[in-house]
C-alpha positions as CSV (number, residue, x, y, z in Angstrom):
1,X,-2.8,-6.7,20.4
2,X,-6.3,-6.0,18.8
3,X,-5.5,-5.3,15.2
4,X,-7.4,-5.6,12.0
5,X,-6.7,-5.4,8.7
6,X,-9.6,-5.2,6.5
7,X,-10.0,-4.6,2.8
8,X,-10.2,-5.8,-0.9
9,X,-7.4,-6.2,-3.7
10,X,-7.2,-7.5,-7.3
11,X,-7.9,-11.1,-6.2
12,X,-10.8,-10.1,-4.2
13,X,-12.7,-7.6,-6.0
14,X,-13.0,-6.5,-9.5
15,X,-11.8,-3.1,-11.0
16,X,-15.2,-2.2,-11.1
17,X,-15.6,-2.2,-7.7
18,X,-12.2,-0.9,-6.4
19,X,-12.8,2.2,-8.3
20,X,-15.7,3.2,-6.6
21,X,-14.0,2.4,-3.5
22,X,-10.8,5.0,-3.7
23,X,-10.1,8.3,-1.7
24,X,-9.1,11.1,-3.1
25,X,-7.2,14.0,-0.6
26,X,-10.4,15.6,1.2
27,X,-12.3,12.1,1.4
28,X,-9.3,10.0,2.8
29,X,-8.4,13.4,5.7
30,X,-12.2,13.1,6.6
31,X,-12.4,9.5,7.0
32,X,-9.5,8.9,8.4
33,X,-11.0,11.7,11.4
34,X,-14.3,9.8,11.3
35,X,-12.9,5.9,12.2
36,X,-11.3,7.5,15.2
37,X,-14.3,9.2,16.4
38,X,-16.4,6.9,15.7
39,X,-14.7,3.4,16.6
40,X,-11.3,4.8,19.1
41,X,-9.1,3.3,16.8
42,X,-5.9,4.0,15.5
43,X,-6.1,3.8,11.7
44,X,-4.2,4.1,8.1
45,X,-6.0,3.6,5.0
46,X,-4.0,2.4,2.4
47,X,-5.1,2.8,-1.5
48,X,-3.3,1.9,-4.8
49,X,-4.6,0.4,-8.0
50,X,-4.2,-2.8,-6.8
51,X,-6.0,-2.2,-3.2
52,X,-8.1,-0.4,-1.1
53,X,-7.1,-1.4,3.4
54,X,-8.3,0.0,6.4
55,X,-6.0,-0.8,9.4
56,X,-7.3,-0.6,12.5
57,X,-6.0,-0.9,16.3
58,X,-8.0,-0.5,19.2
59,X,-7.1,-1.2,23.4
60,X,-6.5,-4.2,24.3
61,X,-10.5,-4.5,26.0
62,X,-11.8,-3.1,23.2
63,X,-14.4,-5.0,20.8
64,X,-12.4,-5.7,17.3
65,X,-13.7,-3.4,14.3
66,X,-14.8,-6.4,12.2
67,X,-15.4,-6.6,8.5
68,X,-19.1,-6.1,8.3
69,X,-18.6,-2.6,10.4
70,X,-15.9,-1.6,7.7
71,X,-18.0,-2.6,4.5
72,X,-20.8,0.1,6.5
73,X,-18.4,2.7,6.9
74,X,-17.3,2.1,3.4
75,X,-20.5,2.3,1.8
76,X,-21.2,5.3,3.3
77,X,-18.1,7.1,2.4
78,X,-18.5,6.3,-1.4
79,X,-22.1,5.8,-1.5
80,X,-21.9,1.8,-2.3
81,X,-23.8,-0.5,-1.1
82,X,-22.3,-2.1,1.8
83,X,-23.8,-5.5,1.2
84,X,-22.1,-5.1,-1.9
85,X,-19.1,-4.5,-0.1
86,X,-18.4,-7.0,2.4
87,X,-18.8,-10.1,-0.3
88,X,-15.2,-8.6,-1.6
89,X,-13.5,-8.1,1.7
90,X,-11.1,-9.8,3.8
91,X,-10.4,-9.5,7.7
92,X,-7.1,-10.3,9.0
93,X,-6.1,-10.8,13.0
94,X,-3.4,-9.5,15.1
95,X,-0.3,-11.8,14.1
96,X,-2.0,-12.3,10.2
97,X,-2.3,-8.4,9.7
98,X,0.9,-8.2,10.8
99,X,3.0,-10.3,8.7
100,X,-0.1,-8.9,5.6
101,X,1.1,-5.7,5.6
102,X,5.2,-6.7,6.0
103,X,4.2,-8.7,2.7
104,X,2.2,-5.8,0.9
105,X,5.6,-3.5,1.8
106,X,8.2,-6.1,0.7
107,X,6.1,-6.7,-2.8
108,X,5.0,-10.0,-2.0
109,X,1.5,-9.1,-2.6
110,X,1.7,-7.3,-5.3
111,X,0.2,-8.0,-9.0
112,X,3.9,-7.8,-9.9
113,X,5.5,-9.8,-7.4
114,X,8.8,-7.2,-5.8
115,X,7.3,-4.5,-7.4
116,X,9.2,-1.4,-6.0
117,X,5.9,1.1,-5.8
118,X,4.4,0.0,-3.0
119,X,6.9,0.3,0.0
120,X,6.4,4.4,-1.1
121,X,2.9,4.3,-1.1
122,X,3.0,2.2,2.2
123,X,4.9,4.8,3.7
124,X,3.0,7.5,2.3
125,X,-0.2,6.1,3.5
126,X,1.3,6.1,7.5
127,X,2.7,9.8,6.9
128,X,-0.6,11.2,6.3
129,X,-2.5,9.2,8.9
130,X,0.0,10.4,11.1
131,X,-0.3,14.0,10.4
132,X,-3.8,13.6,10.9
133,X,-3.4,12.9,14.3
134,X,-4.8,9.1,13.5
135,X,-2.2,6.9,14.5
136,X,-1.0,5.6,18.0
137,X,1.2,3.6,19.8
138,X,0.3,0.4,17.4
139,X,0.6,1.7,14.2
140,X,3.5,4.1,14.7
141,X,5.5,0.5,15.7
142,X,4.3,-1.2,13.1
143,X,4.5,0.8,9.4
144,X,8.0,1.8,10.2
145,X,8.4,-1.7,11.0
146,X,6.6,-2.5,7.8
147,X,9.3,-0.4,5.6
148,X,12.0,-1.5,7.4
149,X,11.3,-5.6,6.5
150,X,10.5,-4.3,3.1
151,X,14.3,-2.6,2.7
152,X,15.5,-5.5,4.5
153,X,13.8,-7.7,1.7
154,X,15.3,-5.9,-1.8
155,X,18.3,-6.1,0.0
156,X,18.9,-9.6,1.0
157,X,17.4,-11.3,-1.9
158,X,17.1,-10.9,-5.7
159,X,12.9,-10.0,-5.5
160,X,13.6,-6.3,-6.6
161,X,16.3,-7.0,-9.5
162,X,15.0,-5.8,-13.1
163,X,11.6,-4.0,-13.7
164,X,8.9,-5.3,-11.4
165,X,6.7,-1.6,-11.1
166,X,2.8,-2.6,-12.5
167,X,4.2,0.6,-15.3
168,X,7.1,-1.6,-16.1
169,X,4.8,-4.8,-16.3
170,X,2.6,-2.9,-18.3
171,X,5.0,-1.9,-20.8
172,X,5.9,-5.4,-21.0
173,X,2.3,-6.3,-22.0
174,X,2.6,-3.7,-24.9
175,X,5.6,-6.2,-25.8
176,X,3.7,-8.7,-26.4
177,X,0.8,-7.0,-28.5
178,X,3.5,-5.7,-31.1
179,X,6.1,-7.2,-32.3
180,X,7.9,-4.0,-33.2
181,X,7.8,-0.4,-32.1
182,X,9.8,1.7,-35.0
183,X,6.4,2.8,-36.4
184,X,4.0,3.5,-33.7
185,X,3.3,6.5,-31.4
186,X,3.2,6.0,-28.0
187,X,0.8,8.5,-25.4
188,X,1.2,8.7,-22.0
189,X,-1.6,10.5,-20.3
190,X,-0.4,11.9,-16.7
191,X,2.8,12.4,-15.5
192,X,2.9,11.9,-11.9
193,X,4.7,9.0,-10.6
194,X,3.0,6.2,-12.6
195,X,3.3,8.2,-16.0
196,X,6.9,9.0,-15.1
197,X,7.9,5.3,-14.5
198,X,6.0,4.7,-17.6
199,X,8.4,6.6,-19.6
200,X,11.2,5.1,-18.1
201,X,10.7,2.0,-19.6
202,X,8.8,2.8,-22.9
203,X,12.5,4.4,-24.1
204,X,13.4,1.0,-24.2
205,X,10.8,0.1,-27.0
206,X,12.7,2.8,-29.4
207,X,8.9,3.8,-30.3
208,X,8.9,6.4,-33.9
209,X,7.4,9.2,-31.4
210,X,6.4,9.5,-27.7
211,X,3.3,11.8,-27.0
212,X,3.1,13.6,-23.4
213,X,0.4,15.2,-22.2
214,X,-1.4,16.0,-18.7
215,X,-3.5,18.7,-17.3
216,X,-0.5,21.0,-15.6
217,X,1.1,22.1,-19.7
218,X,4.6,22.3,-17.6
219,X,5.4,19.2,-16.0
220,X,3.8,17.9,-19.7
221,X,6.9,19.5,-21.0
222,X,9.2,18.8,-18.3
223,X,8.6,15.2,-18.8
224,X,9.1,15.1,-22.3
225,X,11.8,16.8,-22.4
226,X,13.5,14.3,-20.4
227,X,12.3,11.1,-21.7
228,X,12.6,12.7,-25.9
229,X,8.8,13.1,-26.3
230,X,6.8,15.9,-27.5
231,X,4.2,17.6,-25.3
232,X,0.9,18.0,-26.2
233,X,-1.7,20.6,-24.4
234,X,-4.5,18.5,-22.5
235,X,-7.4,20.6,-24.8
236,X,-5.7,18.4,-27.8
237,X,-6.3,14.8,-26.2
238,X,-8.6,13.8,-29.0
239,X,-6.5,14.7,-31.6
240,X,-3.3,13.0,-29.2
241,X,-5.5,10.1,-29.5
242,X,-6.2,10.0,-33.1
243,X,-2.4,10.0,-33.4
244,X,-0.9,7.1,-31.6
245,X,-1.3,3.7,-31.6
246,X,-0.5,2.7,-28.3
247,X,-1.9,4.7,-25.1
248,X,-0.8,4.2,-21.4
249,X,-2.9,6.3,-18.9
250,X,-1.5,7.2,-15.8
251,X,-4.0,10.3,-14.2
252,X,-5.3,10.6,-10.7
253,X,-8.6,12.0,-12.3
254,X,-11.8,11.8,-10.0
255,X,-14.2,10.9,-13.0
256,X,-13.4,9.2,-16.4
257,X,-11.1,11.5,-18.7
258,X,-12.5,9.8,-21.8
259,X,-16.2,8.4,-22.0
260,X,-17.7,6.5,-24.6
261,X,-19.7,8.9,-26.8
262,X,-16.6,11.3,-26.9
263,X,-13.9,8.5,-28.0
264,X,-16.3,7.9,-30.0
265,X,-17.4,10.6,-32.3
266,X,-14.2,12.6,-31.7
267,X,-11.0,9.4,-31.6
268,X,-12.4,6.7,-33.4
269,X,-14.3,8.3,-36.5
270,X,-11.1,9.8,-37.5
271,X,-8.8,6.9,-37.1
272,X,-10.1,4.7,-39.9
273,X,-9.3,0.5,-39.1
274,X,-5.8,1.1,-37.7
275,X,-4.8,-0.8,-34.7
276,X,-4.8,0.7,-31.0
277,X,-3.9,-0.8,-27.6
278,X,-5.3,1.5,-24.5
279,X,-4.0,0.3,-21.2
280,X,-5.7,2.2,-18.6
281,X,-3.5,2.4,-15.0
282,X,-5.7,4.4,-13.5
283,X,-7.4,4.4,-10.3
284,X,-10.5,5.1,-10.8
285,X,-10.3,4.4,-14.7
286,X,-9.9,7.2,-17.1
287,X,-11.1,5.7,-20.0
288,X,-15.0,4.2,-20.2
289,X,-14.5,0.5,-20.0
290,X,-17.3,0.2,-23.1
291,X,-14.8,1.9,-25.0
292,X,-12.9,-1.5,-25.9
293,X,-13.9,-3.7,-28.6
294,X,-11.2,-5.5,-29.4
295,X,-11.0,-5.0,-33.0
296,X,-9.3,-2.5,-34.0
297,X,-9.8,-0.9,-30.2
298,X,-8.2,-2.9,-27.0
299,X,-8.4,-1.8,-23.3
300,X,-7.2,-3.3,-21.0
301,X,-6.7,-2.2,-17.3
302,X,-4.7,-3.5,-13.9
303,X,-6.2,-6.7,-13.7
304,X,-5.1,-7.7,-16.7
305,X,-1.1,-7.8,-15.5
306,X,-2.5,-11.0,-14.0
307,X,-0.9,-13.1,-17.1
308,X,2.6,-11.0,-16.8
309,X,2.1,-11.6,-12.6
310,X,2.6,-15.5,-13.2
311,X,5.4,-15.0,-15.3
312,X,7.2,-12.5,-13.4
313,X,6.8,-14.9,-10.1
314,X,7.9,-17.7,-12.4
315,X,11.0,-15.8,-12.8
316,X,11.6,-14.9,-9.1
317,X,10.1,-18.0,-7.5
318,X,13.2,-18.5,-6.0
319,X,13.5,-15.4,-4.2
320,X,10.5,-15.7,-2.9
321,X,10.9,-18.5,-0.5
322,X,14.0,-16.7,1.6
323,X,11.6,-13.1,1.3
324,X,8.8,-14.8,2.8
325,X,11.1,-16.5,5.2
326,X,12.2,-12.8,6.6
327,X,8.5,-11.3,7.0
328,X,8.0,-14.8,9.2
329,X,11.1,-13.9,11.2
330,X,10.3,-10.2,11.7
331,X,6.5,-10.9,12.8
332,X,7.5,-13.0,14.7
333,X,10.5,-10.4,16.7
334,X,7.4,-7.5,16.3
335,X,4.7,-9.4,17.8
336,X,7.0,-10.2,20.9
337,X,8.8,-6.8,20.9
338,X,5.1,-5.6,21.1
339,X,3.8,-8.0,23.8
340,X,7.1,-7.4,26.0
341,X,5.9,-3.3,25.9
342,X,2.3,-4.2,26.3
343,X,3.9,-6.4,29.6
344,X,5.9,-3.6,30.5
345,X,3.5,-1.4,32.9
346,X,2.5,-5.1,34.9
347,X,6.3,-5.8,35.1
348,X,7.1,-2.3,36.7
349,X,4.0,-2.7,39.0
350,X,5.0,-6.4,40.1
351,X,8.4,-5.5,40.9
352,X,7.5,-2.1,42.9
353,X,5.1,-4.3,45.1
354,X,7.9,-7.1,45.7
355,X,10.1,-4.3,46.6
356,X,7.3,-2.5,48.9
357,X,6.8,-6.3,51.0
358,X,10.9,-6.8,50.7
359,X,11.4,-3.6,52.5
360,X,8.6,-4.3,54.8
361,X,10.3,-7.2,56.0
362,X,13.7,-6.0,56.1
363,X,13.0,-3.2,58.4
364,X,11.9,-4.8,61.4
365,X,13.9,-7.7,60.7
366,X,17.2,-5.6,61.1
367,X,16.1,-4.2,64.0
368,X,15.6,-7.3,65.5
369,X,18.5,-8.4,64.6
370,X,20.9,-5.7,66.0
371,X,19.6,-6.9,69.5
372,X,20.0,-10.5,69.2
373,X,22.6,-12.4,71.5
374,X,23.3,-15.5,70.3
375,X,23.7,-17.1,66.8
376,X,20.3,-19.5,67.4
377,X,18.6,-16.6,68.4
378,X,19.3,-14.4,65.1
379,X,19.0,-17.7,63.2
380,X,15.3,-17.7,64.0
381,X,14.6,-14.3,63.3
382,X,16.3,-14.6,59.9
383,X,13.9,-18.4,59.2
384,X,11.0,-15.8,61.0
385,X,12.0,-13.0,58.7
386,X,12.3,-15.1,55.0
387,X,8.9,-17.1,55.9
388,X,7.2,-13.8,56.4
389,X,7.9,-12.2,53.0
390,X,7.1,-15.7,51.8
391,X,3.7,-15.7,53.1
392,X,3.5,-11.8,52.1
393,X,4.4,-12.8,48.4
394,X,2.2,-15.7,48.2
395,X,-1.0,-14.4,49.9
396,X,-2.3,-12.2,46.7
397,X,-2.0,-15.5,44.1
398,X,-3.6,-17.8,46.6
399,X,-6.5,-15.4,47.3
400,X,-6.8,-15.2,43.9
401,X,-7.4,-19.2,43.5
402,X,-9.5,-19.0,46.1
403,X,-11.4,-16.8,45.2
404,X,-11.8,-18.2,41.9
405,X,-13.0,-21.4,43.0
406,X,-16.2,-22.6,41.6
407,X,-16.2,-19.7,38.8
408,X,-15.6,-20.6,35.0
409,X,-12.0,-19.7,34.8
410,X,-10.7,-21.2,38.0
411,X,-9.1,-23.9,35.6
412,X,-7.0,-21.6,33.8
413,X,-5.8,-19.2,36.4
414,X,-4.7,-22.7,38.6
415,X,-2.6,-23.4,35.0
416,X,-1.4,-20.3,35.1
417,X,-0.3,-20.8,38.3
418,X,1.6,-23.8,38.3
419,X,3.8,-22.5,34.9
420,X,4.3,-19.1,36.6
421,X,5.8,-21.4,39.5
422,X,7.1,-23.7,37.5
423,X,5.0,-26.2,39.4
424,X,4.2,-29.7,38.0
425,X,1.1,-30.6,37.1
């Protein structure tokens, strides 16, 4: 196996720097077609707001992709520094990028521990690599591998019970701001899958009015329909803004939606000293991060679910220890399932050249054999006959200790010989 996982998350790198880091649509088909090119590997880049992971495989005698190489291919992508880059990164081997990436699908290393997002975006992370003709024997075991230990985890323990998405954690934050909800407005900028789990939960906060807004004016409306908001057209933001008192933003926008000068001069002028709390889910941030002042203006983004995280794996400690306990048992059945198929070509060649000297042997043997006289005599051709396909079996590893004498792995292949054997020592 020569696999890599290499990347940065919450606990590794700051917002700030994950932002810069995302791909949008074009930028993640074009790099995806660039690390095969450019290093032969198979590879699936994987991006939420919590993460940004390149994973790589390459043949077995091919050179690792290592971290440093990544951070360089990185900081060209985005236009980063890549010394900035590689400080925030981790690098994961074989067996450890293995059971990584079983934990980021069950949840397990998630800033909501079990959060249910993530096994989608896993999935949807393979799908497109696939279509993009950037996968390979490797990584086509392994994602659907991946999914299938994260199914296997919601459904044999109790990791996944109640709200555990960042939006429902996020929501939960809001709780904890506001001691009651029967007077405020609530936005919700963007409705795609974020936005809509957003709404979900903030139903159960009973808030006096929910705003919906988002560039497409239809699946605005859509979405407030079904969750009892109001729409409002994405040219009235400001005003949206002025309004409510608590915001949740959800878009997939490129570039922030709201800078400074504009919150500013168009949000905060009108809105006298009355209290708002922005949390921004975005990746890359849609509001400026200057923006928050804590009094009466608070942003907060991703990272700050960190304080909700420890309680919500407070809560499900106990499931955690029999989820972790599954990903150990399925790296360990995928890294053997993958070495017996790796083995599988050498096994098929070692028993076509036992059956090429067996047959060898057997021909002239019977031969001999029809025209023998006497019991003694077919006796000897038969003790002739096994000590020949011995010798014929034996000659290639002896040549090959032989030959090895004197050179730097002689050692090792003599080991190898006696456990092959089952030789003692």
């Amino acid at each position: 196996m020569n696999l890599r996982a290499i990347g940065c998350n919450v606990e590794s790198a700051a917002v700030e720097l994950r932002e810069k880091l995302v791909f949008d649509e074009p930028k993640l088909r074009r790099a995806l077609a660039e690390l095969t090119a450019r290093y032969g590997a198979e590879a699936v880049v994987l991006g939420t707001c919590n993460r940004v992971e390149l994973y790589l495989a390459r043949p077995e005698d091919g050179s690792p992709v290592h971290a440093p190489l990544v951070a360089e291919f990185l900081g060209e992508v985005h236009g980063v520094p890549a010394d900035l880059i590689v400080l925030h990164l981790y690098e994961l081997a074989d067996a450890a990028a293995v059971r990584h990436v079983f934990r980021v699908a069950a949840g397990l290393d998630s800033v909501v521990v079990g959060e249910d997002q993530i096994a989608g975006q896993v999935k949807e992370a393979f799908d497109t690599a696939r279509t993009c003709g950037a996968t390979g024997p490797l990584l086509n075991a392994l994602f659907p591998a991946a999914l299938r230990v994260s199914k296997r985890v919601r459904t044999e323990t109790g990791i996944a019970r109640g709200q555990v998405s960042v939006a429902s954690a996020a929501v939960r934050f809001v709780r904890e701001v506001f001691d009651h909800f029967a007077d405020k407005t609530v936005l919700v900028i963007g409705v795609g899958e974020m936005g809509q789990l957003t709404l979900v939960h903030l139903k159960e906060l009973n808030p006096a009015g929910i705003l919906v807004t988002n560039r497409s004016p239809e699946r605005a409306a859509t979405a407030a329909a079904e969750y009892g908001g109001q729409a409002v057209p994405w040219d009235q933001l400001d005003d949206a803004l002025v309004r409510a008192d608590i915001v949740l933003s959800t878009t997939g926008a490129p570039e922030l939606i709201m800078p400074r000068r504009r919150f500013e001069e168009k949000v905060l002028s009108k809105r006298g000293r009355r209290k708002l709390v922005i949390f921004d889910l975005a990746m890359p941030r849609d509001f400026d991060p200057r923006i928050h002042d804590g009094d009466p203006v608070s942003l907060f983004n991703v990272d700050d679910l960190t304080a909700v995280r420890d309680q919500q794996l407070a809560e499900r400690r106990r499931h955690v220890g029999p989820a972790e306990a599954i990903v150990e048992t399925e790296v360990g059945k995928f890294v053997q399932d993958w070495n017996r198929r790796k083995d599988g070509p050498v096994i098929g060649q070692l028993t076509a050249e036992a059956d090429r000297i067996r047959e060898a042997v057997l021909g002239p043997l019977l031969e001999k054999l029809n025209g023998a006289q006497t019991a003694a005599e077919r006796a000897r051709l038969v003790e002739g006959g096994l000590r020949l396909l011995q010798n014929k079996l034996l000659h290639g590893p002896i040549a090959a200790l032989r030959d090895a004498a004197g050179q730097a792995h002689h050692g090792s292949l003599r080991d190898a010989l006696r456990k092959l054997f089952g030789l003692q020592g």
